[in-house]
N, CA, C and O atoms as a GROMACS GRO file, in nm:
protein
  484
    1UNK      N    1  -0.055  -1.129   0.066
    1UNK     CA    2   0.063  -1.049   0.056
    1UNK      C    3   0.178  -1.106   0.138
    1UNK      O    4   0.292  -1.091   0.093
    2UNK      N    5   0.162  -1.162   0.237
    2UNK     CA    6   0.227  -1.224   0.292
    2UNK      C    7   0.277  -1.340   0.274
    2UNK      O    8   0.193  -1.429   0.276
    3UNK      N    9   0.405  -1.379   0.254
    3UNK     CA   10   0.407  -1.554   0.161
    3UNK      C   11   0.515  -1.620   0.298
    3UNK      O   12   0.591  -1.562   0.375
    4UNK      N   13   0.486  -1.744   0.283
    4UNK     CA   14   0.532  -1.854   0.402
    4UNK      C   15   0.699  -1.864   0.366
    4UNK      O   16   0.776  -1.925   0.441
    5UNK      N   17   0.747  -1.792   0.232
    5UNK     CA   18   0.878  -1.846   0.205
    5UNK      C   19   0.949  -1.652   0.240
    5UNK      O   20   1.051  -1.608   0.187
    6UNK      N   21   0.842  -1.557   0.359
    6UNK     CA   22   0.916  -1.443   0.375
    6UNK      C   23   1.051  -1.452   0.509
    6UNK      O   24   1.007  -1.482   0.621
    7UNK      N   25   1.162  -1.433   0.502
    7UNK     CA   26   1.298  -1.436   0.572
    7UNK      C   27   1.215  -1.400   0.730
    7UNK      O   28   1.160  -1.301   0.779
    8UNK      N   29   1.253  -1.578   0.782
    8UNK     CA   30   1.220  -1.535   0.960
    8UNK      C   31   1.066  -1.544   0.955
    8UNK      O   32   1.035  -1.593   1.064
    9UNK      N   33   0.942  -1.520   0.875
    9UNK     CA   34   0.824  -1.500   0.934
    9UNK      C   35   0.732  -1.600   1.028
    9UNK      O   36   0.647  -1.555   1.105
   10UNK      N   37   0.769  -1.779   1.007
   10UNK     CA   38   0.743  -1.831   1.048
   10UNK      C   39   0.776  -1.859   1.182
   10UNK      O   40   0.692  -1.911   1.256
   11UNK      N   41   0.960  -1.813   1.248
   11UNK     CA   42   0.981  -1.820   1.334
   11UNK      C   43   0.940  -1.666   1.479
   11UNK      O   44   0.989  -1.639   1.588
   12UNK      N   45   0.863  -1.624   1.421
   12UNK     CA   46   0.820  -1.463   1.449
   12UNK      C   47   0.718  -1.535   1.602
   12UNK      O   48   0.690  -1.654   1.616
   13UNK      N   49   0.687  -1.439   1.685
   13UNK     CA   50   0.552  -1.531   1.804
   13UNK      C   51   0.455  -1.455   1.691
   13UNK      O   52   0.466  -1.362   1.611
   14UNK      N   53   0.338  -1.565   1.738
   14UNK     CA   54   0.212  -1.529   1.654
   14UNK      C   55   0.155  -1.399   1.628
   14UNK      O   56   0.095  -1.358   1.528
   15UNK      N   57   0.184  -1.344   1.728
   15UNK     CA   58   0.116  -1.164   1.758
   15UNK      C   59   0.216  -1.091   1.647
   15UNK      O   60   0.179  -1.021   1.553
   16UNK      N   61   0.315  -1.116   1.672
   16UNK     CA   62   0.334  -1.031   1.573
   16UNK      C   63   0.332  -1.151   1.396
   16UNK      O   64   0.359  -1.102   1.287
   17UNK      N   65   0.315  -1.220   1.405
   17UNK     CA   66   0.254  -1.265   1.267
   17UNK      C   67   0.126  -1.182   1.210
   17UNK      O   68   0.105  -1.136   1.098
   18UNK      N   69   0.048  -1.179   1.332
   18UNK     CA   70  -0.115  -1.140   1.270
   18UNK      C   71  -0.067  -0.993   1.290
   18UNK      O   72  -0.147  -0.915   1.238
   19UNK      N   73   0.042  -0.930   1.350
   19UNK     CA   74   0.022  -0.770   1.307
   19UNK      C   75   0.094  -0.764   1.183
   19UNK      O   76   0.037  -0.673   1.122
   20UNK      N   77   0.212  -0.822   1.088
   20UNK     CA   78   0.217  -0.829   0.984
   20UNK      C   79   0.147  -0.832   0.876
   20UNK      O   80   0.170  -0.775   0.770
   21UNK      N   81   0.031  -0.919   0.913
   21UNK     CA   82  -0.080  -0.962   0.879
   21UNK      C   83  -0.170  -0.837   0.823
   21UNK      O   84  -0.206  -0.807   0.709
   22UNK      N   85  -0.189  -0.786   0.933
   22UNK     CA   86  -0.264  -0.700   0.959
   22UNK      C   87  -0.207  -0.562   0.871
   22UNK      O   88  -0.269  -0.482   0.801
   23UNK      N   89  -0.107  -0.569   0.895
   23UNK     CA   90  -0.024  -0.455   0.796
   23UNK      C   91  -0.026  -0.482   0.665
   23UNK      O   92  -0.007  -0.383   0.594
   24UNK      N   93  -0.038  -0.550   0.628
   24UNK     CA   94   0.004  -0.621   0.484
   24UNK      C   95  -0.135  -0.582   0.427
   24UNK      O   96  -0.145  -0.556   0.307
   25UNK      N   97  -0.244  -0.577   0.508
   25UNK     CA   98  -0.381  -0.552   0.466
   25UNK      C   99  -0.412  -0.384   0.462
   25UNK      O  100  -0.476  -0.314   0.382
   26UNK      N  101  -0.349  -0.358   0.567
   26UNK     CA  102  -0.382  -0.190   0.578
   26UNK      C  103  -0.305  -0.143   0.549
   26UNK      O  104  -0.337  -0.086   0.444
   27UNK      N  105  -0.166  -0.114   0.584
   27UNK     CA  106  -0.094  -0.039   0.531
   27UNK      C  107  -0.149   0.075   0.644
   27UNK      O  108  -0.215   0.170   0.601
   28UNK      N  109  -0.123   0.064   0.774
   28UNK     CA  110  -0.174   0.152   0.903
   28UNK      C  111  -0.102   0.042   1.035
   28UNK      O  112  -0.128  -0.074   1.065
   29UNK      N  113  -0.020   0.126   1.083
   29UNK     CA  114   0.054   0.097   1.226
   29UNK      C  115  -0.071   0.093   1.269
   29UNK      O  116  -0.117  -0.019   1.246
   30UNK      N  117  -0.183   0.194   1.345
   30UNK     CA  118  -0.294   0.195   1.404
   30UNK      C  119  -0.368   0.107   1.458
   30UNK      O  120  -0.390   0.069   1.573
   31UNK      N  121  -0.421   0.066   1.300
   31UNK     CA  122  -0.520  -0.055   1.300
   31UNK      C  123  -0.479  -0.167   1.256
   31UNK      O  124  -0.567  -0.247   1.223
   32UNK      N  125  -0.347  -0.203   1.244
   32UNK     CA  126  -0.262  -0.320   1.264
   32UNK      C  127  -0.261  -0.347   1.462
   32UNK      O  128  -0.306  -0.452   1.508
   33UNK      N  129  -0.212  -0.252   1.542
   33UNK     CA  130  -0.188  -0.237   1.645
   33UNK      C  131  -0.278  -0.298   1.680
   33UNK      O  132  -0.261  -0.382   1.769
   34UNK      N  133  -0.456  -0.267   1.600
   34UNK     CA  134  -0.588  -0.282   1.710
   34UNK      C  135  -0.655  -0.422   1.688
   34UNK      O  136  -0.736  -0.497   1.743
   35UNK      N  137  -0.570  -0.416   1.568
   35UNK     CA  138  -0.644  -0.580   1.530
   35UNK      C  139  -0.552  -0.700   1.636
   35UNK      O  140  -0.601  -0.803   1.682
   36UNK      N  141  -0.455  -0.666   1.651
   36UNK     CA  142  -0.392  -0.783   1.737
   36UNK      C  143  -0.404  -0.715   1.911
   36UNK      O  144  -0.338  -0.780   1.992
   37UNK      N  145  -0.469  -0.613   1.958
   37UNK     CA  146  -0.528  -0.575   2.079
   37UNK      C  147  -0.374  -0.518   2.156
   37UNK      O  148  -0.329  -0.551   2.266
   38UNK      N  149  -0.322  -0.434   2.068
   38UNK     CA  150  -0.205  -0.389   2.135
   38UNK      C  151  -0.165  -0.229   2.081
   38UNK      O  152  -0.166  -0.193   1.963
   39UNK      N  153  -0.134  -0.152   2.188
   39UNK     CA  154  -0.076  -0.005   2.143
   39UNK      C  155   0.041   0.027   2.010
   39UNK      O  156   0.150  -0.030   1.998
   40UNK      N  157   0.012   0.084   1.961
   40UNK     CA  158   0.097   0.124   1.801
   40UNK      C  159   0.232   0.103   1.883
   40UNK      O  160   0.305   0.020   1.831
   41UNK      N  161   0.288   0.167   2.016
   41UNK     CA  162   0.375   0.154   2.024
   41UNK      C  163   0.456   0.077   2.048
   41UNK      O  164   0.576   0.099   2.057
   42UNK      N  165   0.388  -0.049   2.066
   42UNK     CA  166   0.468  -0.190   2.058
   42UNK      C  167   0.534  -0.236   1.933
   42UNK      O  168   0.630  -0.313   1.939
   43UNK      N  169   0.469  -0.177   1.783
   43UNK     CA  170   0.531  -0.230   1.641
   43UNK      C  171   0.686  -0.130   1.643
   43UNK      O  172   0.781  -0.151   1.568
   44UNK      N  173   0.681  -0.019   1.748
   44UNK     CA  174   0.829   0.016   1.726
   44UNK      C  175   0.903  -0.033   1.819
   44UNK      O  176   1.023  -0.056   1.800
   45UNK      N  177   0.846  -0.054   1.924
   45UNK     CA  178   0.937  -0.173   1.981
   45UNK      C  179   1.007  -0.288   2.013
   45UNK      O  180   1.101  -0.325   2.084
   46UNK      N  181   0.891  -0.349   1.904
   46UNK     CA  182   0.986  -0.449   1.825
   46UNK      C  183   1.052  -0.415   1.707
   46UNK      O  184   1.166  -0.462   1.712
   47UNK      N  185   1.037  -0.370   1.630
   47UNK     CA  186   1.174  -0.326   1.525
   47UNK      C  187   1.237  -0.246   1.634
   47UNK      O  188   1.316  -0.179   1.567
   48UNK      N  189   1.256  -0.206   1.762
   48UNK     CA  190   1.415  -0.201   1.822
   48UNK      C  191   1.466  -0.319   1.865
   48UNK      O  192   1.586  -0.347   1.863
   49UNK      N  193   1.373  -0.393   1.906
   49UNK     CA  194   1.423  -0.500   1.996
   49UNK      C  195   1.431  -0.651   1.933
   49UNK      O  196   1.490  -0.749   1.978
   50UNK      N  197   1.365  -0.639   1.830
   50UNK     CA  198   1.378  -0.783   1.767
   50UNK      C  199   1.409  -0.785   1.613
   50UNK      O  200   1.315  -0.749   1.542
   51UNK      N  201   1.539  -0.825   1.540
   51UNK     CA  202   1.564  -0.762   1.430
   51UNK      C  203   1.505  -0.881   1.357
   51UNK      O  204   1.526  -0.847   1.240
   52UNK      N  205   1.461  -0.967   1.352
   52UNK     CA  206   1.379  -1.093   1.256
   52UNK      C  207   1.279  -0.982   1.221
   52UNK      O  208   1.270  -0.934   1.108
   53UNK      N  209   1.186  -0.937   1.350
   53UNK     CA  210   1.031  -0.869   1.292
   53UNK      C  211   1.097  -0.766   1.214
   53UNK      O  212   1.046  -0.736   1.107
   54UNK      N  213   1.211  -0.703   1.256
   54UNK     CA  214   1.261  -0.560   1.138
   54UNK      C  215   1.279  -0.598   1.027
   54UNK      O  216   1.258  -0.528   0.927
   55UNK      N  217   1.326  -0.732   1.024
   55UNK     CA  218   1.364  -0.747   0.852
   55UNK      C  219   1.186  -0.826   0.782
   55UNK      O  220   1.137  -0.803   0.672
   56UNK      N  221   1.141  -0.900   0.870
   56UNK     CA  222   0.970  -0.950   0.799
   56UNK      C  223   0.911  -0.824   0.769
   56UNK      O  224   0.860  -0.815   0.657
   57UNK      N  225   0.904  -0.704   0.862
   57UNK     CA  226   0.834  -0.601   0.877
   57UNK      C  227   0.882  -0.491   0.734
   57UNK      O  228   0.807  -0.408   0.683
   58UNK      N  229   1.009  -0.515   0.697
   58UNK     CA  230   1.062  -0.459   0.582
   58UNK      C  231   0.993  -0.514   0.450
   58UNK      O  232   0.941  -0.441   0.366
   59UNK      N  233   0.998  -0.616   0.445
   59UNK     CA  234   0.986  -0.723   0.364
   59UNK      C  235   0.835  -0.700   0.345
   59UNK      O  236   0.796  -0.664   0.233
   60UNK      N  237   0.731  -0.721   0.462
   60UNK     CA  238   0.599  -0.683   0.418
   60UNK      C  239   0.578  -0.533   0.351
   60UNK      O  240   0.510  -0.501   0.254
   61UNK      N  241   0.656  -0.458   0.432
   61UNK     CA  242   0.603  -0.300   0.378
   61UNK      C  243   0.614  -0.300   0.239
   61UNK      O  244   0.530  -0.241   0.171
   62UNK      N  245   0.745  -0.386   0.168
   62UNK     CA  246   0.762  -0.363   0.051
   62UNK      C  247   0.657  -0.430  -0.057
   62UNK      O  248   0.609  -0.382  -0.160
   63UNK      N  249   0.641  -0.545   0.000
   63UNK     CA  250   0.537  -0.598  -0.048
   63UNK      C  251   0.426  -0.518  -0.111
   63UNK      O  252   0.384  -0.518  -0.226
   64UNK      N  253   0.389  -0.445   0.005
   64UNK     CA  254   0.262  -0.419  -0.007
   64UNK      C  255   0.277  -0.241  -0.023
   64UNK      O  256   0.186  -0.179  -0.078
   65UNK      N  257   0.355  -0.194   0.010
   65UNK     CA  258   0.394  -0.078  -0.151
   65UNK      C  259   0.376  -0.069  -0.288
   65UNK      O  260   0.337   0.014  -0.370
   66UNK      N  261   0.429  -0.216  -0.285
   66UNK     CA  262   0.420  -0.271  -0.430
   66UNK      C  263   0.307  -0.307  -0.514
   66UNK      O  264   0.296  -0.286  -0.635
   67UNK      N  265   0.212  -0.374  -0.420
   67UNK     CA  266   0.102  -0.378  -0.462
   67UNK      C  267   0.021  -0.251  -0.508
   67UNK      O  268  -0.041  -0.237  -0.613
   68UNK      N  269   0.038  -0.156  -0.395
   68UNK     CA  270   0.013   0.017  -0.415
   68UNK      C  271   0.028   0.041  -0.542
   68UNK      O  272  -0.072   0.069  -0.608
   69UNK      N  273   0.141   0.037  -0.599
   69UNK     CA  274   0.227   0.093  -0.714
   69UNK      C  275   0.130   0.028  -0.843
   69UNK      O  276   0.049   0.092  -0.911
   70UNK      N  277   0.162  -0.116  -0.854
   70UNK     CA  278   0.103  -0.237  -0.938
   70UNK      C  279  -0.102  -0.180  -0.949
   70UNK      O  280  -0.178  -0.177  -1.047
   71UNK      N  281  -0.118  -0.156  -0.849
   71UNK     CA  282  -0.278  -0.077  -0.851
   71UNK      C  283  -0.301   0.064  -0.944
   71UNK      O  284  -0.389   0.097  -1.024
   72UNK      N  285  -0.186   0.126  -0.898
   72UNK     CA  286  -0.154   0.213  -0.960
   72UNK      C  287  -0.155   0.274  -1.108
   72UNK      O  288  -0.189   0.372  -1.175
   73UNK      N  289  -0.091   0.146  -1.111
   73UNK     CA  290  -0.028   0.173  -1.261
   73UNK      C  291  -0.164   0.116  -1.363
   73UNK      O  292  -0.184   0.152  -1.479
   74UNK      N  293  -0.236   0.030  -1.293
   74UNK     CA  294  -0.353  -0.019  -1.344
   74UNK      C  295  -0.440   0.055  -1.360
   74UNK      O  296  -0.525   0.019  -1.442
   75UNK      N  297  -0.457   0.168  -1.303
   75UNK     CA  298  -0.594   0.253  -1.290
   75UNK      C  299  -0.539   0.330  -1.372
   75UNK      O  300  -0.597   0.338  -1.480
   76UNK      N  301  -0.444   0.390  -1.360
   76UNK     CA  302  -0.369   0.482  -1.514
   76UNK      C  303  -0.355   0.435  -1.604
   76UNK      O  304  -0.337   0.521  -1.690
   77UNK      N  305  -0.351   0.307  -1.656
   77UNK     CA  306  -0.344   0.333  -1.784
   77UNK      C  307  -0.497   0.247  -1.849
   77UNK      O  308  -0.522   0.234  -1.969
   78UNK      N  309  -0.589   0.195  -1.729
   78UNK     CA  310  -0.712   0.116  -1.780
   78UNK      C  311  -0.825   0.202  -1.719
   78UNK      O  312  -0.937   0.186  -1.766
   79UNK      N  313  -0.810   0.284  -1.628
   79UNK     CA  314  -0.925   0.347  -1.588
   79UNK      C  315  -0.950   0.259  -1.477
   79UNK      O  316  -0.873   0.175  -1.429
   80UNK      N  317  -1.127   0.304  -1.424
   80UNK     CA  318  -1.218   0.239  -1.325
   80UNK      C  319  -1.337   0.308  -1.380
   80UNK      O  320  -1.364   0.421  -1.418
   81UNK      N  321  -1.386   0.213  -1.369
   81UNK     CA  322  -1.549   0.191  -1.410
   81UNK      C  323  -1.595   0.278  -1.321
   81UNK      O  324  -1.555   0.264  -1.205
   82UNK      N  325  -1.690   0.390  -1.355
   82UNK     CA  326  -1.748   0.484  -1.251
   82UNK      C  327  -1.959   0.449  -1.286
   82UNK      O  328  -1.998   0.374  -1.376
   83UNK      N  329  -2.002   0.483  -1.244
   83UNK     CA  330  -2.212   0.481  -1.231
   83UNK      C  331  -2.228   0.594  -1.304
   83UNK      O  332  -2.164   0.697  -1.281
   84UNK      N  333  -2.324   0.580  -1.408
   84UNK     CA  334  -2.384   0.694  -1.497
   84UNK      C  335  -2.496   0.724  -1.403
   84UNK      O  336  -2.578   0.653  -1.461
   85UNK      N  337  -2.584   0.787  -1.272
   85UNK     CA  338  -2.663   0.764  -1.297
   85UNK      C  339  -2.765   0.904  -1.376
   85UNK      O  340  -2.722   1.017  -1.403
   86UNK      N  341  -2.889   0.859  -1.398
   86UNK     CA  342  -3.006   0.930  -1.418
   86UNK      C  343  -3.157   0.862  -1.381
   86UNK      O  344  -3.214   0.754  -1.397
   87UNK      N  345  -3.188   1.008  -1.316
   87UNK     CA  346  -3.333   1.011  -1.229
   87UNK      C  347  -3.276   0.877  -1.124
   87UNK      O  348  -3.334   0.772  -1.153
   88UNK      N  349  -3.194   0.864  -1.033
   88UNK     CA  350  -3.182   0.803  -0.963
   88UNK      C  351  -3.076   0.703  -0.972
   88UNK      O  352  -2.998   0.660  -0.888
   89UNK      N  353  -3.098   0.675  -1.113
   89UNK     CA  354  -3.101   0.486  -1.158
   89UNK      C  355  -2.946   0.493  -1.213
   89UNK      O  356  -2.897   0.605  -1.228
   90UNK      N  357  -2.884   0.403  -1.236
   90UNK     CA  358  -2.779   0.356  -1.228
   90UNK      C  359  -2.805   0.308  -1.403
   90UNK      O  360  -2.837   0.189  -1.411
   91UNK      N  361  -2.797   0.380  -1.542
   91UNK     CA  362  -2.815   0.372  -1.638
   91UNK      C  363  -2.724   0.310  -1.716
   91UNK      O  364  -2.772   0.262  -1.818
   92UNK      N  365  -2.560   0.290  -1.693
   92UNK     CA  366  -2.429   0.286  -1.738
   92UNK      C  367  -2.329   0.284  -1.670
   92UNK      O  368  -2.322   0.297  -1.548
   93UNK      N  369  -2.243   0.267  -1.749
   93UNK     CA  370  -2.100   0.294  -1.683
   93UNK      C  371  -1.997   0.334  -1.778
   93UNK      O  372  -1.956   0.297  -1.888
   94UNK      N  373  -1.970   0.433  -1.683
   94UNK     CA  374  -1.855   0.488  -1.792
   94UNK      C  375  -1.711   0.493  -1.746
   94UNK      O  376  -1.700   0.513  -1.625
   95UNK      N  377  -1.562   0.474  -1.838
   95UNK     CA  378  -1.467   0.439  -1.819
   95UNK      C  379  -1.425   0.572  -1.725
   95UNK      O  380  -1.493   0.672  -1.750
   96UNK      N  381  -1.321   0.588  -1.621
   96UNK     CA  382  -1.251   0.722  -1.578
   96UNK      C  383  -1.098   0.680  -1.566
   96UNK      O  384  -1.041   0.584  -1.513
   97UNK      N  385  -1.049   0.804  -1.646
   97UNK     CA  386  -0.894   0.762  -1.589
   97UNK      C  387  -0.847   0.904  -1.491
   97UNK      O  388  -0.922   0.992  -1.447
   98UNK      N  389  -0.781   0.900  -1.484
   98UNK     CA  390  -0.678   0.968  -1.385
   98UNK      C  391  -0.536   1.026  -1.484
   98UNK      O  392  -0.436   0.971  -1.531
   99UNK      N  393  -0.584   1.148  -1.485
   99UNK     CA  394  -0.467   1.243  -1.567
   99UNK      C  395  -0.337   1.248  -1.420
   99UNK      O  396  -0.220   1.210  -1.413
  100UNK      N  397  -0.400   1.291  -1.355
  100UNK     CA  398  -0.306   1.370  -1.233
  100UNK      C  399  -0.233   1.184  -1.184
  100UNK      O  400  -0.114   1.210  -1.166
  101UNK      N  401  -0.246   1.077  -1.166
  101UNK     CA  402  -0.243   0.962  -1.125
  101UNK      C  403  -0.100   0.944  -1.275
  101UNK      O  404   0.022   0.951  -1.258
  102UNK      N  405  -0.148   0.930  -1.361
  102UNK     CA  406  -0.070   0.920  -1.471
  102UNK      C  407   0.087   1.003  -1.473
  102UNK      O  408   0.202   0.972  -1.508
  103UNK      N  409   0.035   1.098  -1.429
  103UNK     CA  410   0.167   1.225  -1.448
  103UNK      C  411   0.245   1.178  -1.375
  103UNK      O  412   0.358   1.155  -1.418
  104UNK      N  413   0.206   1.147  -1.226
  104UNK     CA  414   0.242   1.099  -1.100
  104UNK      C  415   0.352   0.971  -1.120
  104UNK      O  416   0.461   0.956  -1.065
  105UNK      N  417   0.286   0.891  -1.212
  105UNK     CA  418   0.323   0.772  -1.233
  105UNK      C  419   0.478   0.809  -1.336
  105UNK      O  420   0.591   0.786  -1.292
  106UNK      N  421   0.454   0.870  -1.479
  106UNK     CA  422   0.521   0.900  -1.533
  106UNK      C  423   0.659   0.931  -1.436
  106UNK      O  424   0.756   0.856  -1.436
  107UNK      N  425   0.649   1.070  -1.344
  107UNK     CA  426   0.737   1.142  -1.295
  107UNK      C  427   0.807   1.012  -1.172
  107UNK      O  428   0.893   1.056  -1.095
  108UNK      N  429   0.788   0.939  -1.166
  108UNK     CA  430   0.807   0.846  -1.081
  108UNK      C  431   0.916   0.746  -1.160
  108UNK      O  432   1.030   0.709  -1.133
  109UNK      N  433   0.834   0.725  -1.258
  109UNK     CA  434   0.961   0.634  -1.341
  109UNK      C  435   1.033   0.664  -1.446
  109UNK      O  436   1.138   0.609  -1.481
  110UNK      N  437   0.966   0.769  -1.508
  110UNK     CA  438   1.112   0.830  -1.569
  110UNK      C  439   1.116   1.046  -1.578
  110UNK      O  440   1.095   1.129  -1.666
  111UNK      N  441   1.160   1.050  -1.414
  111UNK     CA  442   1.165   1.174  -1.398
  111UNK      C  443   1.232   1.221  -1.491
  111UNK      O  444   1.152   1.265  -1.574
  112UNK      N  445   1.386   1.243  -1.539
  112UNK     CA  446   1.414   1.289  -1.603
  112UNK      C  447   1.361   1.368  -1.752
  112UNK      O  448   1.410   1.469  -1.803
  113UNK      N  449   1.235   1.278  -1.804
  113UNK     CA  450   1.206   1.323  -1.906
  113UNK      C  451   0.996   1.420  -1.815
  113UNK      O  452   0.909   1.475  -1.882
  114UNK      N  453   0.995   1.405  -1.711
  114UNK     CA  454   0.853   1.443  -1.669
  114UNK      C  455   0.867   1.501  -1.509
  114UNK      O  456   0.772   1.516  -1.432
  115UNK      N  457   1.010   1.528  -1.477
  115UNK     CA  458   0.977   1.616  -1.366
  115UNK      C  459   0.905   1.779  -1.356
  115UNK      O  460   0.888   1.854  -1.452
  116UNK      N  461   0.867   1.810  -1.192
  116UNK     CA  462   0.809   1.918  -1.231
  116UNK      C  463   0.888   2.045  -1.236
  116UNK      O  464   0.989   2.065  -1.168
  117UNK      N  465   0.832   2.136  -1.326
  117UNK     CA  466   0.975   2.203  -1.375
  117UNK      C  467   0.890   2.352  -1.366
  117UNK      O  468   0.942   2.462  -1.387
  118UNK      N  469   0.760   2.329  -1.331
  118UNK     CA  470   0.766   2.520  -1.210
  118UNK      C  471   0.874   2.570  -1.143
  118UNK      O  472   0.979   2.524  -1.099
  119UNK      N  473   0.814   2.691  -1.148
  119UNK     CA  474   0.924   2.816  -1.052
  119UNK      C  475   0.904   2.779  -0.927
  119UNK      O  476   0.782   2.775  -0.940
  120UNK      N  477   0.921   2.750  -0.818
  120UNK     CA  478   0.924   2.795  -0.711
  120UNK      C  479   0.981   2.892  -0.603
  120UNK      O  480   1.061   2.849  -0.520
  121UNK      N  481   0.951   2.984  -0.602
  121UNK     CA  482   1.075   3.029  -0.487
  121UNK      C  483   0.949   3.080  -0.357
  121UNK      O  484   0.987   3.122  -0.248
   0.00000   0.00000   0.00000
């Protein structure tokens, strides 16, 4: 997810390379933080203090949103293979899609024609 031609990443110190890194994989401040042996609250202190990591750190999130989305859109409209089993055993497989994933998707890219249009008050 991370590509060598992202704005600034090469000139970044290493630590925060591998927490990019690390983000780009999880998609979690947390366990980005733990994989490079440092408190969450250092990734906001560098996006105050160093605007290269703010703009790599932009640049990855989007990335890897994107990938989110691109997953997304894959499982809605192809399914995922789910286990039939019986008496234990693992007999088949059968296709599953995602109604609620779909709608989601729909209302996302073309609200206008699939927003939700309950009452609320």
């Amino acid at each position: 997810m991370i590509r060598s031609g992202m704005p600034h990443l090469e000139r970044l110190p290493k630590r925060r390379r591998d927490f990019l890194k690390a983000f780009a994989e999880t998609l979690n401040i947390a366990e980005s933080a733990r994989r490079v042996d440092r408190d969450s609250d250092v990734h906001y202190y560098w996006l105050q203090t160093d605007p290269r990591y703010a703009e790599c750190f932009e640049a990855v999130k989007a990335a890897a949103v994107q990938s989110l989305e691109d997953e997304a859109v894959r499982r809605a409209k192809n399914g995922v293979l789910v286990p039939v089993v019986s008496a234990g055993k693992v007999v088949a497989y059968a296709r599953k899609y995602s109604d609620s994933l779909m709608i989601k998707l729909l209302q996302r890219f073309k609200p206008e024609a699939y927003k939700d249009r309950s009452c609320r008050e």
